[in-house]
VEXGUSE-384520 format. One record per residue: residue in one letter; x, y, z of N, C-alpha, C, O in turn; residue number from 0. Coordinates in steps of 0.1 Angstrom, whole numbers. Layout:
residues N
type,nX,nY,nZ,caX,caY,caZ,cX,cY,cZ,oX,oY,oZ,seq
A,X,Y,Z,X,Y,Z,X,Y,Z,X,Y,Z,NUM
...
This chain:
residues 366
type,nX,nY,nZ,caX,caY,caZ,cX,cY,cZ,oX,oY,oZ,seq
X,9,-12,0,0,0,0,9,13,0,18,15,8,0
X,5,21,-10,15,36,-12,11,43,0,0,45,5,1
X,28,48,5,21,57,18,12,71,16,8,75,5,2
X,9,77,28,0,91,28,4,100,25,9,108,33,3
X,4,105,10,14,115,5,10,131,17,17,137,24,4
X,-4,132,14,-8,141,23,0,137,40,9,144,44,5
X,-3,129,47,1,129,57,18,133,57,25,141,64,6
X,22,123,47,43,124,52,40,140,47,45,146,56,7
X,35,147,39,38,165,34,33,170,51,40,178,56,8
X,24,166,58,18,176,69,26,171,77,27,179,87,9
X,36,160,79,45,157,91,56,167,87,63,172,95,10
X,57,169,76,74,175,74,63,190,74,72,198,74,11
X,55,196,73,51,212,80,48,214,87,37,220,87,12
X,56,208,102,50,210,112,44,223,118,46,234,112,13
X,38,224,128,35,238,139,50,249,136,50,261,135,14
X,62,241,137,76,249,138,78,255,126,83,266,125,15
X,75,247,116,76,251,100,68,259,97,71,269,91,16
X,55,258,100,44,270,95,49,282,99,49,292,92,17
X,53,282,113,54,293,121,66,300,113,66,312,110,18
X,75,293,111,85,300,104,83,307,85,87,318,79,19
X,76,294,80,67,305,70,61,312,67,60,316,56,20
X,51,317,78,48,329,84,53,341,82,49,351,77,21
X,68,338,90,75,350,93,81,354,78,81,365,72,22
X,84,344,75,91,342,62,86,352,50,93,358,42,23
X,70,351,51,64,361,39,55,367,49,44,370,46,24
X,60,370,59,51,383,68,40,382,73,35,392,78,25
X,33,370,72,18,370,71,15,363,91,24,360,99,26
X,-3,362,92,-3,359,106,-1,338,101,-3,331,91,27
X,3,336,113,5,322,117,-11,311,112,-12,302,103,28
X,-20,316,119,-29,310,116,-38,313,101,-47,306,96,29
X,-33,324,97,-41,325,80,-31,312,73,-37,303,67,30
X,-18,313,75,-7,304,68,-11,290,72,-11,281,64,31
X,-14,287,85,-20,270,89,-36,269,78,-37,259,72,32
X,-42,275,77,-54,275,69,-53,275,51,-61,270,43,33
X,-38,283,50,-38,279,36,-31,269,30,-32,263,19,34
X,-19,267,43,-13,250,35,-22,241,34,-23,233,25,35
X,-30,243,45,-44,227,48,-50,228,37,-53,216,33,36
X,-54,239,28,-62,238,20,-49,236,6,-52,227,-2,37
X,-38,241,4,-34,239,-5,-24,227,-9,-22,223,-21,38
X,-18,222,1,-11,204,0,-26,199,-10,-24,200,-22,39
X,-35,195,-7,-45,186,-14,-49,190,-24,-51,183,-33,40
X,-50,209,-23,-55,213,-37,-45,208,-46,-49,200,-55,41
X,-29,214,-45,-23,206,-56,-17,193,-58,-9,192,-67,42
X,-21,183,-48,-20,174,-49,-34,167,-59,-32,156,-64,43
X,-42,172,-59,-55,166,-69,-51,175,-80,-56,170,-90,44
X,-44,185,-84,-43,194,-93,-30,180,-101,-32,173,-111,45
X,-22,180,-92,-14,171,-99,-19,158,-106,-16,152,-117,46
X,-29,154,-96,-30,141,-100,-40,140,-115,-40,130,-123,47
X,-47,150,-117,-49,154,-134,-46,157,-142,-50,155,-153,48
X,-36,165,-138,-21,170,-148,-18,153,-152,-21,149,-163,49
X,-13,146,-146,-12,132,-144,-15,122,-155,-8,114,-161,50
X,-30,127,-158,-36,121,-168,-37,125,-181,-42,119,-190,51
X,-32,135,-182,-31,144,-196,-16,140,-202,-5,138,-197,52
X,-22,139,-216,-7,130,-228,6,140,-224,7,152,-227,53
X,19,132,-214,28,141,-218,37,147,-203,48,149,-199,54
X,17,148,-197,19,156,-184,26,147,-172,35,152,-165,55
X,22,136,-173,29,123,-167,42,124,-163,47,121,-153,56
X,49,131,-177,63,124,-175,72,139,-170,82,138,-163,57
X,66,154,-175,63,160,-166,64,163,-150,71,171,-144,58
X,55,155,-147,56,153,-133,65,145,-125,71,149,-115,59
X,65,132,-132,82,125,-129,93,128,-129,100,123,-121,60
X,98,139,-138,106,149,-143,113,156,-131,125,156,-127,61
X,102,162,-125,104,177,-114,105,164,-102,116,164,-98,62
X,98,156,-97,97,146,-88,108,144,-87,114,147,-76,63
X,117,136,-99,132,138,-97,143,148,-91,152,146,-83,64
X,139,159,-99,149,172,-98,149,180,-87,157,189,-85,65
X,134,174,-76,130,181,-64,135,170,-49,137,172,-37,66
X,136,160,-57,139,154,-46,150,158,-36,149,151,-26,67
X,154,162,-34,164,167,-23,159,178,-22,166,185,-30,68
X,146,188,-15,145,196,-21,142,200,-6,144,211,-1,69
X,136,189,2,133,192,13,148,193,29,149,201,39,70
X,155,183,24,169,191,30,169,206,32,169,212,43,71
X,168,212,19,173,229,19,157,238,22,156,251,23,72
X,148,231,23,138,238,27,140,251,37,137,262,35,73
X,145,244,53,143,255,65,151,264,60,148,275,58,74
X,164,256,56,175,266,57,171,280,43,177,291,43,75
X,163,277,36,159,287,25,147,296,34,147,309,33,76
X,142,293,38,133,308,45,138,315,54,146,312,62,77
X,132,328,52,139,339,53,156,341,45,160,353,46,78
X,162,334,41,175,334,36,174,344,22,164,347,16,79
X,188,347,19,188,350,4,179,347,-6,172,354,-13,80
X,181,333,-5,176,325,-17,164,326,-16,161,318,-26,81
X,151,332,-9,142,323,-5,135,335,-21,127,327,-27,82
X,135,342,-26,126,349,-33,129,340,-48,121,337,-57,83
X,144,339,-48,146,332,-63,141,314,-57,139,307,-67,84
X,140,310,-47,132,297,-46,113,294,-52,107,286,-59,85
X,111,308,-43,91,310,-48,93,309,-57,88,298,-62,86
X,103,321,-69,104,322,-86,102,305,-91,93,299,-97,87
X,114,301,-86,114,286,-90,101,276,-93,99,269,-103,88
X,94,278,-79,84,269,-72,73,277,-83,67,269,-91,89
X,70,291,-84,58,293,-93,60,289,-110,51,286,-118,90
X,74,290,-111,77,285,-127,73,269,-128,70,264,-138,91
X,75,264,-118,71,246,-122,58,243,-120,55,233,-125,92
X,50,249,-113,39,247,-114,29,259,-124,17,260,-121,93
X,34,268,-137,33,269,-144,32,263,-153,23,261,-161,94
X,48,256,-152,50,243,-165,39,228,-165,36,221,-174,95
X,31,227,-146,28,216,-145,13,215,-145,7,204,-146,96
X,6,228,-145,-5,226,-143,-10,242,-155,-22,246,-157,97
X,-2,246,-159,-8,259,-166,-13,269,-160,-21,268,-151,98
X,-9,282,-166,-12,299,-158,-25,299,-156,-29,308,-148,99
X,-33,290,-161,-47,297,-156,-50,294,-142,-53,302,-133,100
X,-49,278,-142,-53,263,-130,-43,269,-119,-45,270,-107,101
X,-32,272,-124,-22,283,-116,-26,291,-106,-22,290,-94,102
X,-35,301,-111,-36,311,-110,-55,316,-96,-61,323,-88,103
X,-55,301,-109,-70,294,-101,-70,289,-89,-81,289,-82,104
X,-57,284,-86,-56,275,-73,-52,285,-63,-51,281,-51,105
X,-49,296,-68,-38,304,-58,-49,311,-52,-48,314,-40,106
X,-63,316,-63,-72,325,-59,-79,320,-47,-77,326,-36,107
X,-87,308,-49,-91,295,-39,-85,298,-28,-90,305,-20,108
X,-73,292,-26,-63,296,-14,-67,310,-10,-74,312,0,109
X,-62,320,-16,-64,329,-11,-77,333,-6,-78,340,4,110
X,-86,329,-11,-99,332,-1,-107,326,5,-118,329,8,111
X,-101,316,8,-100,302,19,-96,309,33,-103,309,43,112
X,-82,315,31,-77,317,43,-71,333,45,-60,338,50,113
X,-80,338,39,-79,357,38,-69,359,35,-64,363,46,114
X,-57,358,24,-46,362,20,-49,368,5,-58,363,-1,115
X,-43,378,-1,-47,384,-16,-36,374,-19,-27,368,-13,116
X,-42,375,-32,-41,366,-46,-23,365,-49,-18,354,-54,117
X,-18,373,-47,-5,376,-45,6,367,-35,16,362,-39,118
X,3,368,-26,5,361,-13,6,346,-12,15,338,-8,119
X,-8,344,-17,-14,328,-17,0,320,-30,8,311,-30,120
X,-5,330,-42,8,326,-52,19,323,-48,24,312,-50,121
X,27,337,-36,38,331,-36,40,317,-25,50,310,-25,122
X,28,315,-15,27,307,-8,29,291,-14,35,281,-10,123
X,17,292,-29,21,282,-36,31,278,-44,30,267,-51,124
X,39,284,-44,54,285,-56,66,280,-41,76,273,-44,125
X,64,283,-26,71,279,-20,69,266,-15,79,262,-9,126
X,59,259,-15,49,245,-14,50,234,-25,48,222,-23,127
X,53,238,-38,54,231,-47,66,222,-46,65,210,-46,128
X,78,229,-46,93,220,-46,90,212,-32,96,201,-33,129
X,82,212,-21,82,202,-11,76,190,-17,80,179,-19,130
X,63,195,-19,52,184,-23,62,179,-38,66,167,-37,131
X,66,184,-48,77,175,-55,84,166,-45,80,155,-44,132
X,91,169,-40,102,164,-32,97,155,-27,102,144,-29,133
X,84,156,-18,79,145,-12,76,130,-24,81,119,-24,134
X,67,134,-30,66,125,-44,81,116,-47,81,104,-45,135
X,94,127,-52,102,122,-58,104,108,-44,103,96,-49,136
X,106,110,-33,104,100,-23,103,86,-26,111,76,-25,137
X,91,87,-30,86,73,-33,91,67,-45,93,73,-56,138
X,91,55,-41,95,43,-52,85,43,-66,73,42,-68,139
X,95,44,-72,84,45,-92,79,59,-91,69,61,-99,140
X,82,69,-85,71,78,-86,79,85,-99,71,92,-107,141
X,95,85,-103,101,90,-114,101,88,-126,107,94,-134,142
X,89,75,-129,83,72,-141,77,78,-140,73,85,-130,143
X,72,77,-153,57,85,-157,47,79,-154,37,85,-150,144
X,46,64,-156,35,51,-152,38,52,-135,28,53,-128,145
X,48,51,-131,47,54,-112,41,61,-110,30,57,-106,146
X,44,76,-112,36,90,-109,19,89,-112,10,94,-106,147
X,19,82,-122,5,85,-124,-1,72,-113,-12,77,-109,148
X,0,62,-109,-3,51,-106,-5,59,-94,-16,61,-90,149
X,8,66,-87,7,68,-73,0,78,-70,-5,80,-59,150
X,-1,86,-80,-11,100,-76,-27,90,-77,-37,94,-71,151
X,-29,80,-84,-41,80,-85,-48,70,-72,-60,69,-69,152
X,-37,63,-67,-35,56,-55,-40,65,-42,-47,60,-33,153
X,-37,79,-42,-44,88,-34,-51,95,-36,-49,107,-32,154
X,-61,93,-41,-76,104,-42,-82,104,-33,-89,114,-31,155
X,-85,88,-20,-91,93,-13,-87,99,1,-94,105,9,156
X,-74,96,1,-63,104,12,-68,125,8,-71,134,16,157
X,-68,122,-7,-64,135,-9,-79,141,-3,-80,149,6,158
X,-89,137,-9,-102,144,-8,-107,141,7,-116,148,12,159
X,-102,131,13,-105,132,29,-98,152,38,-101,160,46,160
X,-86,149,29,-81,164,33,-81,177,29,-74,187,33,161
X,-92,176,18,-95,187,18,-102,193,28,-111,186,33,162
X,-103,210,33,-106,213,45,-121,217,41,-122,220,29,163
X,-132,217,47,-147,219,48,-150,237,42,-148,247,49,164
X,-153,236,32,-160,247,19,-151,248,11,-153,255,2,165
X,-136,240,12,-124,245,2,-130,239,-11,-130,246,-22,166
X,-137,225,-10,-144,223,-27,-151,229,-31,-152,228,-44,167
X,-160,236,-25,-166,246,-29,-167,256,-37,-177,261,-42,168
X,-147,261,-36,-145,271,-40,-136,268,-54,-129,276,-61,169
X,-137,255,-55,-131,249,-70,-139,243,-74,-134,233,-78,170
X,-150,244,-76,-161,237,-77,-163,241,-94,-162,253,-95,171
X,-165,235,-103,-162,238,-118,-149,241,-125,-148,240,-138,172
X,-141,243,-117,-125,246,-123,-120,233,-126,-108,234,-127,173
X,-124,219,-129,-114,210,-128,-107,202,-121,-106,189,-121,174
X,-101,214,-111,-88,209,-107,-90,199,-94,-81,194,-88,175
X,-103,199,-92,-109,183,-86,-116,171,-92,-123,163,-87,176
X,-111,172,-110,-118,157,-113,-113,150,-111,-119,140,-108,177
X,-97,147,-112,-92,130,-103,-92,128,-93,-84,120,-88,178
X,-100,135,-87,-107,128,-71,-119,118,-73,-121,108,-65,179
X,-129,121,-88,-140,119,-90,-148,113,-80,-151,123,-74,180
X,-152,105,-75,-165,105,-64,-161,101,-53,-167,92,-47,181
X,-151,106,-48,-138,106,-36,-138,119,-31,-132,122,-21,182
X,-143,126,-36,-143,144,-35,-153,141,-19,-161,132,-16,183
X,-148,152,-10,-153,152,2,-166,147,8,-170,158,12,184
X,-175,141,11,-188,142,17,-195,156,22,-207,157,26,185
X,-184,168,19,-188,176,31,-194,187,23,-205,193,25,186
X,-186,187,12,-188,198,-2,-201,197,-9,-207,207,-12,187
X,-206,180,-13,-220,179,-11,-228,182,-1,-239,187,-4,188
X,-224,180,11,-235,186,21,-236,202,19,-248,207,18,189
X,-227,208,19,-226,223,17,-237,224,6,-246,232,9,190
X,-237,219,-5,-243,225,-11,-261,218,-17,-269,221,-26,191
X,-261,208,-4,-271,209,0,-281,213,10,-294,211,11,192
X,-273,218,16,-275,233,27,-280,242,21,-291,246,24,193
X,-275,245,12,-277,257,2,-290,257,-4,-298,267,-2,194
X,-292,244,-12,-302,243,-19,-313,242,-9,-324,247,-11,195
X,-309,236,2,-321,234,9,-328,250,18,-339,252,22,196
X,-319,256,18,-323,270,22,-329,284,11,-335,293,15,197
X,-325,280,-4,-329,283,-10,-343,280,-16,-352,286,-23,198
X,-343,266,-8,-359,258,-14,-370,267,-4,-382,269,-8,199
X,-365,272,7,-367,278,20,-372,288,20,-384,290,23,200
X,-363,297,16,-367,311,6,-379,310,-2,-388,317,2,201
X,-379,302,-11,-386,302,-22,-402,297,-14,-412,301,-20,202
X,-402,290,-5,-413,285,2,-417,295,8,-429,295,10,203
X,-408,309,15,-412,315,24,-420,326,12,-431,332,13,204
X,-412,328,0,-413,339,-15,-437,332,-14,-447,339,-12,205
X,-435,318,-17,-450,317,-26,-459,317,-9,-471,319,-13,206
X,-459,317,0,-465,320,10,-469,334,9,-481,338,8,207
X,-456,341,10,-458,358,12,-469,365,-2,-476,375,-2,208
X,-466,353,-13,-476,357,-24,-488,353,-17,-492,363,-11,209
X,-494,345,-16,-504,338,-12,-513,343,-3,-526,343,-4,210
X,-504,349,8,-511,358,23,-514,371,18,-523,378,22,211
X,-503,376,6,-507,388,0,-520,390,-7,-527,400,-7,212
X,-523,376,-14,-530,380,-25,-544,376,-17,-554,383,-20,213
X,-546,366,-8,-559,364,0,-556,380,10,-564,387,4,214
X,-552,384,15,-557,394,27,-559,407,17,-569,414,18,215
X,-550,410,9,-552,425,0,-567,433,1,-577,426,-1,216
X,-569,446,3,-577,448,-3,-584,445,-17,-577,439,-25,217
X,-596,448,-20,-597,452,-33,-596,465,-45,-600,468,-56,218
X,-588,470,-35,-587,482,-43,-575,484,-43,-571,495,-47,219
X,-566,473,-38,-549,474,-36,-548,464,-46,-554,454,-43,220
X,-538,463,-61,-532,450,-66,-520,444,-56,-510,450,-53,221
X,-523,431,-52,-514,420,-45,-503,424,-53,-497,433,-48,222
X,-499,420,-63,-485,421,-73,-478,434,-66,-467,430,-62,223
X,-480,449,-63,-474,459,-59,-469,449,-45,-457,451,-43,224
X,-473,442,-38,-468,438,-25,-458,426,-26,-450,423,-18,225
X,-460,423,-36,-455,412,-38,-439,412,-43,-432,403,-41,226
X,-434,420,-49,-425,428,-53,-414,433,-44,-402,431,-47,227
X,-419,438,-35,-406,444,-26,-405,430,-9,-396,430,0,228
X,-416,419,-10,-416,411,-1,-404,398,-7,-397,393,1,229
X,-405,394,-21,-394,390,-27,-384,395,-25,-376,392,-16,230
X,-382,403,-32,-368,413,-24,-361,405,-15,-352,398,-16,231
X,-369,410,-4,-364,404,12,-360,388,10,-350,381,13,232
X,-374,384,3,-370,367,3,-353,367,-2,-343,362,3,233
X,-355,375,-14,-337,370,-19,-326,374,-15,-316,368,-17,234
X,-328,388,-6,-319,388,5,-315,382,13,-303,380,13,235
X,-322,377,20,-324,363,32,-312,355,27,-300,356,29,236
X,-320,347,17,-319,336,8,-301,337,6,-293,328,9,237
X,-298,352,0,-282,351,-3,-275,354,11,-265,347,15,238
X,-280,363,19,-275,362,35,-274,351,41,-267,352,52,239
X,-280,334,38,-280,330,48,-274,316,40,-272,306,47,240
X,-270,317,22,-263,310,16,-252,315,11,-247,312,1,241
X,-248,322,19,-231,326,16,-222,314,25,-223,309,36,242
X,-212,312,15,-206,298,15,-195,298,26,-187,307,30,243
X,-195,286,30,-188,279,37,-179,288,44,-179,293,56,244
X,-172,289,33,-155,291,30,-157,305,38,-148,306,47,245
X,-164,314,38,-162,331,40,-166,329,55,-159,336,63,246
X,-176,321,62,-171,317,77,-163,314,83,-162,314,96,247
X,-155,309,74,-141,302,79,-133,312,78,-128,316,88,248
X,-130,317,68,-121,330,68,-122,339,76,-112,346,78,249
X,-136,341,82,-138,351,92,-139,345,103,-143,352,112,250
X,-138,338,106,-132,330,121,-114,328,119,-107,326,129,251
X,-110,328,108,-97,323,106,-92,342,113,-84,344,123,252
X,-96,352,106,-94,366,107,-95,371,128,-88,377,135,253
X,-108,364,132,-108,365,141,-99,359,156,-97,361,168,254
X,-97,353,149,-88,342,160,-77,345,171,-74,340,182,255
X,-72,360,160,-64,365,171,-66,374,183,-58,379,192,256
X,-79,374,182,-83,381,199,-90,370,208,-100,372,216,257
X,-84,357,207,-85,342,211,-76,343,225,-76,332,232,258
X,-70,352,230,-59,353,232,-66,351,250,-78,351,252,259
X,-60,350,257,-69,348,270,-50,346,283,-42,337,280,260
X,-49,353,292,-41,354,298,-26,351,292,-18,345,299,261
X,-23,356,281,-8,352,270,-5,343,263,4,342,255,262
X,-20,332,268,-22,321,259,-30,320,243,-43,320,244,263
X,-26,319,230,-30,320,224,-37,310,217,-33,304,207,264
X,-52,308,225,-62,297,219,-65,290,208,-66,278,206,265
X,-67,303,198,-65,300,183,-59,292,178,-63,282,173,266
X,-45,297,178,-31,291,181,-32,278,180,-34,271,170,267
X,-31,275,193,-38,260,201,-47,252,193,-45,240,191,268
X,-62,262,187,-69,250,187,-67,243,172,-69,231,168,269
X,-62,257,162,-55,253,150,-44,240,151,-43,229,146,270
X,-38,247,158,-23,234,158,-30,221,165,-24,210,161,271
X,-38,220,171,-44,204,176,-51,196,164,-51,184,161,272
X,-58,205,158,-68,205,145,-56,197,138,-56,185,136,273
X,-46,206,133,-41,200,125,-31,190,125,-30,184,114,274
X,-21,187,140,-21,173,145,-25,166,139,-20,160,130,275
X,-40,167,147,-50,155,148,-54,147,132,-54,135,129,276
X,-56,159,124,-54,155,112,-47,148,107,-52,138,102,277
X,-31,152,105,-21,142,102,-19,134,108,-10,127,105,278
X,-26,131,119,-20,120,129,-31,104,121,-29,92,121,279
X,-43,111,116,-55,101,115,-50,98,102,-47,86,100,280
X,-47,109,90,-43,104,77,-32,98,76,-29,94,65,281
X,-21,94,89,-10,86,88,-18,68,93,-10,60,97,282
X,-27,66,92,-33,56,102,-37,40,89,-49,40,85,283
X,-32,34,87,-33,27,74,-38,9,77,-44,0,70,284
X,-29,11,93,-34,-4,99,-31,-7,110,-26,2,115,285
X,-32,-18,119,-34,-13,133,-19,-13,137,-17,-13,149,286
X,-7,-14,128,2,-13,134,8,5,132,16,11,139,287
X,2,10,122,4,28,127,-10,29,133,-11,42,132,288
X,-21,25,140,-30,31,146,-22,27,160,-20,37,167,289
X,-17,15,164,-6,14,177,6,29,178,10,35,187,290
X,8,30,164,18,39,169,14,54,166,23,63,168,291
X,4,57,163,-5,67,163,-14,77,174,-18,89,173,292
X,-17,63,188,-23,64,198,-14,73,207,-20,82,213,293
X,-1,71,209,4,85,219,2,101,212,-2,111,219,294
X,4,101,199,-3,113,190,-16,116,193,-18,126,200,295
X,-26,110,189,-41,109,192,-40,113,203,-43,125,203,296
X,-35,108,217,-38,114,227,-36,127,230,-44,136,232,297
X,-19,127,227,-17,145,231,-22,154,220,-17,165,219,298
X,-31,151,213,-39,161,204,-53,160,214,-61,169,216,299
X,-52,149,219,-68,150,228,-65,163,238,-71,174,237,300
X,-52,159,249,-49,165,255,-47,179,255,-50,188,264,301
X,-39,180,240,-46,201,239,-54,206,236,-55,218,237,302
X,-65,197,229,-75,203,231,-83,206,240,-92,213,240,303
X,-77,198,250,-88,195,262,-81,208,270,-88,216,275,304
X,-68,210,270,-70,220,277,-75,232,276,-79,238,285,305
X,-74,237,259,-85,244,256,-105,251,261,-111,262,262,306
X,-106,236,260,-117,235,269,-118,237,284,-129,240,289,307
X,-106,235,292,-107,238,305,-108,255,304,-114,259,314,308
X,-104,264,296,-100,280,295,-111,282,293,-115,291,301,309
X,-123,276,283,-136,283,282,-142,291,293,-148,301,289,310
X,-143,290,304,-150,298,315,-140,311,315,-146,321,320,311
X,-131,314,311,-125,327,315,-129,330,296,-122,340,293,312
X,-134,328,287,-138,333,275,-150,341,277,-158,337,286,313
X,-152,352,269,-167,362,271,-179,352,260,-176,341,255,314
X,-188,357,259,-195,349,250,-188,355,231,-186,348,221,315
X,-186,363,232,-183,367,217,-169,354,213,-168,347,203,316
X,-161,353,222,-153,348,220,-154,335,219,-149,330,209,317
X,-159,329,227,-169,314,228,-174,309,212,-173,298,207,318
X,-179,319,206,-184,321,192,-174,322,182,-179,318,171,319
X,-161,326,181,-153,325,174,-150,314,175,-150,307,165,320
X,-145,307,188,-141,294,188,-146,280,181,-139,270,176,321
X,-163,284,183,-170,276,178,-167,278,163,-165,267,158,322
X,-165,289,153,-163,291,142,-151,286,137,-148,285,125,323
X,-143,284,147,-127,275,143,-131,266,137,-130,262,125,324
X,-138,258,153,-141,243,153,-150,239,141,-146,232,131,325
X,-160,244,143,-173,239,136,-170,233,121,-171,221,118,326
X,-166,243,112,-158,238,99,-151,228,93,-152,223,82,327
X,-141,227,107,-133,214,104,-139,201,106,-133,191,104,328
X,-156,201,112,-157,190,122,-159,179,106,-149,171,104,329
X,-168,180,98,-171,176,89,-163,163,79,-168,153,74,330
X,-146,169,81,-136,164,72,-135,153,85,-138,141,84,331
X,-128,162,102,-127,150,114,-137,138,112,-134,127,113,332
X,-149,142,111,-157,128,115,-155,121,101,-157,109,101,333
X,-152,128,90,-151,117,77,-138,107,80,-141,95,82,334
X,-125,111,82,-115,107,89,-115,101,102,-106,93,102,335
X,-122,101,114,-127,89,121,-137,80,116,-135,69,122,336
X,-145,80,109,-152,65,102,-141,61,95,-137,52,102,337
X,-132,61,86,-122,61,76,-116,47,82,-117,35,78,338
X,-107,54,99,-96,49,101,-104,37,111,-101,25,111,339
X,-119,44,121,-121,29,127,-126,17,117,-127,5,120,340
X,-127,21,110,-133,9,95,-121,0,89,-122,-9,80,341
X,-109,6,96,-99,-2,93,-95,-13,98,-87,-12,106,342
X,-99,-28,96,-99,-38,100,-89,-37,108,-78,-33,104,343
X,-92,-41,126,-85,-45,132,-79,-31,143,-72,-35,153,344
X,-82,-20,142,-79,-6,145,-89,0,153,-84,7,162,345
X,-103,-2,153,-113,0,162,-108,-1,174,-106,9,181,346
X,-108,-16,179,-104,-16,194,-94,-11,201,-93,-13,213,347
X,-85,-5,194,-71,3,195,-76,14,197,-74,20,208,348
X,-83,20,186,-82,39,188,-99,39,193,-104,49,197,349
X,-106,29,194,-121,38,194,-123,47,205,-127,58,203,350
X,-119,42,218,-120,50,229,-111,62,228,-117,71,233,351
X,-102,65,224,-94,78,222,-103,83,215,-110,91,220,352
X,-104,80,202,-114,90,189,-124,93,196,-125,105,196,353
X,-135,84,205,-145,90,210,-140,97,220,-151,103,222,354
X,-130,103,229,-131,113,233,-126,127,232,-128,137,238,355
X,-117,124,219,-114,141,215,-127,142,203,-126,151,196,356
X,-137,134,201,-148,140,192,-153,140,209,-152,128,210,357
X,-156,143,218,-161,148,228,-159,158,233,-168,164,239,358
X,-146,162,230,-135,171,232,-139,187,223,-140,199,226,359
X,-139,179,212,-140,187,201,-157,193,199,-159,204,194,360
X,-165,188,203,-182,189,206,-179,202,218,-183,214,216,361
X,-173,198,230,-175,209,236,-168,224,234,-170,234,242,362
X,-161,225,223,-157,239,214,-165,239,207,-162,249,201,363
X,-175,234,200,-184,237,190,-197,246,199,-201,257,196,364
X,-201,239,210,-212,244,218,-210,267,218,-218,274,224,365
């Protein structure tokens, strides 16, 4: 079984590594944890359809090779000299690998996933690209063209378990998620039958408001003049209360930094356990990494939990952002605990840990 390209990419960016690319291109800590999560898988599915295109294959084998050592010189390149002719590097190959538009597309995504301008997110993805090469070049066959493509297609469902909750949303017609095909999130459907279903909502509340109009009206008043500006409202509603996913997240991602509670920074915290926890589940393949997964699982339980002990000294507004961390992510977590307890033999090992940081995790949603 091919390992977790996503997982070995989020082990080698750790909490210490974000933090330092952060500083690296100036930006806050927690916008930069929100845009790798979203962008490791984005171009990891971006790749894996480049993949399939005559040509693009060998392509990809190509840089996999030429990147392989690529992760050695990583720390030592941020903030350094090099680090600006590195991005140049990193956005020229994924020019060459995916084209200026899908480029350009993926960067936008990113960027309004995790409130960074379009600029930013680019150079974020040009400095991400030589890793995730690098990582690839890793693996055995992946320097063919038949490897590379075999092994990217090997993870579609690693990939689309990690994408983060509204990020498909915001690629949604671009493409650059058809070789996930029906592996693409559970959550991205749900999203967008939220939508529909609030829109059906609207529309139920729209032929009512006709209906009470046109029975109560005078007769000397036309229903239609009332009917007109009561729509309105319906479609206001309707777009106020179907604005996506993704722009709650960003505005809990924006808010996070007044999380802050006696020098401790919660946010902080509850991002970095999130994202642990994450790589810790997508590393989980059989019960002998679910055995060695279980001290991980725990101390991800464990900071969150202490999280949860700080809530009483939180005001209510803040309680509310918290919830807007959590809430987002819960979607992909509970996809990723059915995943791993379904793994023959791993149940009786993790179930009782999983059930209690999703207990953990329930009480920051409240």
């Amino acid at each position: 079984m091919p390992a977790n390209l996503v997982s070995l990419i989020m082990q080698f960016l750790t909490p210490d590594m974000i933090g330092r690319i952060a500083t690296a291109l100036g930006l806050d800590r927690n916008a930069v944890q929100s845009a790798v999560a979203a962008a490791v898988p984005g171009l990891l599915a971006s790749f894996g359809g480049a993949a399939a295109q005559p040509g693009s294959a060998q392509k990809l084998a190509d840089a996999a090779g030429q990147h392989a050592g690529a992760l050695g010189n990583f720390a030592s390149m941020l903030g350094g000299g090099g680090q600006t002719a590195f991005i140049e590097k990193g956005s020229q190959l994924l020019s060459s690998l995916l084209g200026g538009k899908d480029q350009n597309t993926l960067a936008g995504a990113v960027g309004k996933f995790a409130g960074l301008n379009p600029g930013v997110s680019s150079s974020l993805l040009g400095m991400l690209a030589p890793v995730i090469m690098g990582t690839i070049g890793q693996q055995q066959g992946a320097q063919s063209a038949n490897g590379i493509a075999s092994l990217l297609a090997a993870q579609k469902d690693n990939i689309a378990a990690a994408l983060p909750a509204g990020f498909g949303n915001l690629l949604g017609g671009t493409g650059l998620l058809d070789s996930l095909g029906g592996a693409t999130r559970t959550a991205t459907a749900a999203g967008r039958q939220t939508a529909q279903a609030t829109a059906s909502a609207a529309q139920a509340a729209a032929h009512s408001a006709e209906r009470a109009v046109g029975t109560a009206a005078a007769p000397a008043m036309n229903w239609r003049y009332w009917l007109i500006p009561l729509l309105a409202i319906a479609a206001l509603v309707a777009y106020m209360l179907n604005r996506p996913t993704e722009q709650a997240v960003q505005q809990a991602t924006t808010s996070a930094q007044s999380l802050v509670v006696g020098g401790v920074d919660i946010g902080k915290q509850v991002n970095d356990g999130i994202s642990n926890l994450r790589a810790t589940l997508n590393g989980i393949t059989d019960p002998a990494s679910a055995q060695a997964a279980l001290p991980k699982l725990q101390d991800a339980t464990s900071q969150i939990d202490k999280v949860g002990g700080m809530m009483a000294q939180l005001s209510p507004e803040q309680r509310k952002i918290l919830a807007g961390l959590v809430t987002p992510a819960m979607p992909a977590l509970t996809q990723l605990f059915d995943k791993v307890l379904a793994i023959p033999g791993v149940a009786q090992l993790l179930k009782p840990a999983i059930d209690a940081v999703k207990a953990k995790l329930a009480v920051l949603t409240a």
